[in-house]
Residue, then its C-alpha position, 0 to 999 in steps of 0.5 A: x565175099x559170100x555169094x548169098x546170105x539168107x535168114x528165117x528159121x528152120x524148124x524141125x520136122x516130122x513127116x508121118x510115113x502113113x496116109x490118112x489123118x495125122x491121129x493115126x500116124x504111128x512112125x515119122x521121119x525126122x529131118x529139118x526144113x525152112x524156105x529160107x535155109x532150103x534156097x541156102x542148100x539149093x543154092x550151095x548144092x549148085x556150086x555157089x557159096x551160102x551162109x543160114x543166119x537163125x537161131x535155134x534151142x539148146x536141144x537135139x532139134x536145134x543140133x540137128x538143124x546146124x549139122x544138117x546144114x553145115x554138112x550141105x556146106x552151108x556157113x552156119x552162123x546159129x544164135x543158140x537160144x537157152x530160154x525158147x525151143x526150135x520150132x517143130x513142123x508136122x507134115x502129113x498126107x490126108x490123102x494121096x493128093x493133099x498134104x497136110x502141114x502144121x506149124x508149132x513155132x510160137x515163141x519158138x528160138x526161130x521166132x526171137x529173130x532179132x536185129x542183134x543177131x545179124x552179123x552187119x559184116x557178114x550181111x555186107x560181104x555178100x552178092x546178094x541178101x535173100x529174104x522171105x516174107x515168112x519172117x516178118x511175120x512172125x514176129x515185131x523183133x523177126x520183123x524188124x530183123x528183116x528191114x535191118x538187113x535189108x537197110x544194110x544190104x542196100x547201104x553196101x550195094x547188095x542186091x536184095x531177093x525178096x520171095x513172097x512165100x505168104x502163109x496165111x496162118x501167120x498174118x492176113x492177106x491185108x498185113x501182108x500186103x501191106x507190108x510187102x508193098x512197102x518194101x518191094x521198092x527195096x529189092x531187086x529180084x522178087x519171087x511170088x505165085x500168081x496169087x501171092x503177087x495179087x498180094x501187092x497188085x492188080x494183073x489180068x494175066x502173069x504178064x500184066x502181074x509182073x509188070x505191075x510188081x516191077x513198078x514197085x522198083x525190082x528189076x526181076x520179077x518171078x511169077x510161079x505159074x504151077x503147072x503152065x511154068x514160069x514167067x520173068x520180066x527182066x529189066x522190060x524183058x519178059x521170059x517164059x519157060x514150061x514146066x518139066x513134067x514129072x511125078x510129083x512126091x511131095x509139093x512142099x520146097x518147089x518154090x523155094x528150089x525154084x529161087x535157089x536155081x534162079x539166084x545160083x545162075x544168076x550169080x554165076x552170070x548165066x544167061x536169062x533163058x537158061x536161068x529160068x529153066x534152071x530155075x524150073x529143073x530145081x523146082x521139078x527136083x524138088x517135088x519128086x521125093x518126100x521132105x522139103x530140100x533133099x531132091x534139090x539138084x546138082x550141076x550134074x543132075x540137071x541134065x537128068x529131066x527129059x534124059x533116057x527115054x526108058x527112064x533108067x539112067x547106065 
């Protein structure tokens, strides 16, 4: 049995070292980065097992991506893709405060995603399915990939965590809502901002939000509040925990740490106010070094955030 089996693409990114406009960048990282192989790393990294389902070029990006994940000990169950590249992510910071993320994934091996190269075993075998709604929009065959799983998951009693993850330079806030409101009733946990659950329902506050998306049918509800933290209705249940505060490197992958941290406590049976928090903590972790998942915590780290009041760890 695997604990959580998740699938999307990974593309490969480049990361300009500079500030200012992406034209006059000169030296860039390389690395990797998909929100759905990012809640894969987070959540082996905090002790429970997890299998990337994807599909990649016959290229080093693609190389790149299975040993990248391999060696955070993710299962990697890669389609290589002979006729489409592995998509590129091209991230940059305006200015200090403001980064700047372009996407060049169209007919990309990440986009070919299709109901085939999902292993109906593998999908059968976990605790818990993991989707985001990035990758049904990205294309019919990735679309349809995703209620495959699902459909699959459900049929084997396989809880099904579905975050919101809306990009709005791949489909409209009416598509999306659209969609989204149609499978909510096929999942268990669901993870969405304030404005992503607007997406689906109506809520004057985070409260009445969580309440309204519950009715669809999940037993959890996420609402990421940013700044003010985190709300959780849990069968009837609401939770709320602050944020920590730290200095934040690069915001992109928080949401993404946050549902690893959520789902790897869930998994492990601990209790609802612990989660959360251990949800916030991975979020915290992410947004404190550049690139999409490399912060994400270990069990060992999470007692880190508000540690030694001189800000030095002996």
């Amino acid at each position: 049995m695997t604990d959580l089996v998740t699938f999307g693409e990974t593309m490969a990114l480049f990361a300009a070292r500079r500030t200012g406009p992406l034209r006059f960048a000169r030296d860039f990282d390389l690395g990797l980065g998909g929100a759905e192989s990012n809640v894969a790393i987070g959540v082996a990294r905090l002790g429970a097992g997890a299998a990337w389902i994807g599909r990649v070029g016959a290229d080093e990006f693609g190389d790149l991506i299975r040993a990248t994940l391999a060696g955070e000990g993710v299962e990697v169950h890669a389609v290589t893709d002979h006729e489409a590249p592995t998509g590129l992510m091209i991230k940059g910071r305006r200015t200090a405060d403001l980064v700047d993320v372009r996407y060049y994934r169209r007919d990309s091996a990440g986009s070919r995603l299709s109901p085939a190269d999902l292993d109906p075993a593998l999908l059968r075998s976990a605790r818990v399915l993991h989707v985001s709604a990035i990758t049904p929009a990205l294309s019919p065959s990735a679309r349809a990939a995703v209620r495959h799983a699902v459909s699959e998951a459900r049929a084997a009693g396989v809880a099904v965590s579905l975050d919101v993850n809306y990009r709005a330079a791949l489909w409209s806030p009416d598509d999306a809502g659209a969609w989204l409101r149609e499978i909510a009733g096929e999942v268990d946990v669901l993870f969405a901002t304030e404005a992503e659950g607007r997406l689906l329902a109506d809520g004057d506050g985070p409260e009445e939000l969580a309440k309204a998306l519950a009715a669809f049918g999940p037993r959890h509800v996420l609402v990421k509040m940013g700044a003010r933290g985190a709300l959780e209705l849990s069968d009837g249940r609401v939770l709320r925990a602050e944020p920590y505060r730290v200095t934040e490197v690069d915001p992109v992958g928080a949401g993404d740490a946050f549902a690893a941290g959520w789902l790897a406590d869930w998994l492990a049976g601990a209790e609802p106010e612990l989660r959360l928090r251990t949800a916030c903590a991975a979020g915290a972790f992410a947004v404190t070094s550049q690139g999409d998942w490399e912060s994400l915590p270990r069990r060992s780290d999470l007692a880190l955030l508000g540690g030694a009041a001189d800000g030095v760890s002996r």
